[in-house]
C-alpha positions, 0 to 999 in steps of 0.5 A: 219200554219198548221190550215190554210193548212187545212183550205185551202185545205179544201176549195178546197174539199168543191168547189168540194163538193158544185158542186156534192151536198155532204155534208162536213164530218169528214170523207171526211177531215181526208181521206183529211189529209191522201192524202195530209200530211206526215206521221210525221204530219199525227202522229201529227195531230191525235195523238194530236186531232183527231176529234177536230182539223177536228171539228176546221176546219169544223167550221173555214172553214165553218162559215168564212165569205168572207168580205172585212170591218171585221177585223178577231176578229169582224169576230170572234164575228160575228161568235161566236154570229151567232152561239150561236143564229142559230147554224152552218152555211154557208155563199154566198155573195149576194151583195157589194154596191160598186161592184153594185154602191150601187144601191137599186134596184139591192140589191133587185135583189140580195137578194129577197127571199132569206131567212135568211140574214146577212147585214154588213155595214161600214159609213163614221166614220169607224163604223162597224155595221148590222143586221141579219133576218131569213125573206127575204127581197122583193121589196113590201112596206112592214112590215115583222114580225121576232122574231129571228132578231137582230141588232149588231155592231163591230167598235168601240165597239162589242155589240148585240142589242135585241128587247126592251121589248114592241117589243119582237114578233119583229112585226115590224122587217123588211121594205121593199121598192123598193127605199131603201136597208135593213131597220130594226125596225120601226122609223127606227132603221137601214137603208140605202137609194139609192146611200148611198155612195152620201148622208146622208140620211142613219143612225142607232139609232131610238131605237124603236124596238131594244134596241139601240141608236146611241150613243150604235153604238159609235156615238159621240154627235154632231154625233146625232140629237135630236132623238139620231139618227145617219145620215151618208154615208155609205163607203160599205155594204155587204149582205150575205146569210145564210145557216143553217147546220145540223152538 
């Protein structure tokens, strides 16, 4: 209870930050507490963790992400495995498919050049999975190179996904076509068709740049064509912008 009055009027000053281009400190937050808390529960707050508690919030506030498909513990190793590969972050909803009739051209008007990204998406069997590029994506046909991207999955089962051995410069990471949405790894390993919502041209589970079949996303056998892949429409995706923090 108290974690979330913190967090929540610690979201209010970080809008109000946002807007004047300051950065969120310890010091911002503990002159938060002292405004706005009794004194018992000042004596309590800092008494107990001073600077643990203040970290606890930056970190829950600032790395929480705004989805409407993550339950809170696949929230919870999203973030933690996010973390653990770039350090602290922030997040901005670039795009939800259902919000713009899961159009691929619009996804490219919404996240072209706009540098590090992480996709969530959620198909027809209630499987939660994406993937995550430091690389933006555009428009042009195009392969993009991205040694730092990774593909994951957290419904039915939370597992991170690597470049196999013979890829692991990640030359073959990222595609980029004007008729489709995100597309990792060539074969493709991920991918989401226009109107993915309509259709079952959309799938996960080549296995040729990243380590995974479809089976590895909790894809049942007759789920699977004969390249172990995985076709499907797609429930909701969302695209987020990443935001790497120094502190």
């Amino acid at each position: 209870m108290l974690l979330g009055s913190l967090s929540f009027l610690y979201e209010k000053i970080k809008k109000k930050n946002k807007k004047k281009n300051k950065k969120i400190s310890e010091n911002i937050i503990i002159f938060f507490i002292q405004e706005n808390f009794h004194e018992n529960s000042k004596t309590l707050i800092f008494s107990i963790f001073p600077t643990v508690l203040t970290n606890l919030i930056i970190k829950y506030t600032i790395m929480n992400m705004d989805s409407k498909i993550l339950f809170s513990k696949e929230e919870e190793y999203l973030t933690n495995l996010l973390y653990d590969k770039i350090g602290k972050f922030s997040t901005e909803l670039l795009f939800r498919a259902s919000e713009h009739k899961f159009n691929s051209n619009t996804f490219h008007k919404k996240c072209d050049q706009q540098g590090s990204t992480l996709v969530i998406i959620q198909n027809e069997y209630d499987h939660v999975y994406g993937g995550y590029s430091n690389i933006s994506w555009n428009k042009n046909i195009q392969i993009q190179t991205d040694s730092t991207a990774f593909l994951w999955c957290v419904r039915p089962q939370m597992k991170f996904f690597g470049f196999k051995k013979s890829e692991l410069v990640g030359v073959q990471a990222m595609w980029n076509y004007q008729g489709y949405g995100p597309l990792y790894g060539r074969g493709n390993d991920l991918w989401i068709t226009n109107k993915c919502n309509e259709n079952k041209f959309s799938g996960y589970g080549s296995g040729q740049s990243f380590n995974c079949t479809g089976k590895d996303y909790g894809a049942k056998d007759e789920m699977l064509n004969q390249h172990r892949q995985c076709y499907c429409i797609i429930r909701e995706y969302e695209v987020f912008k990443i935001y790497k923090t120094d502190s």
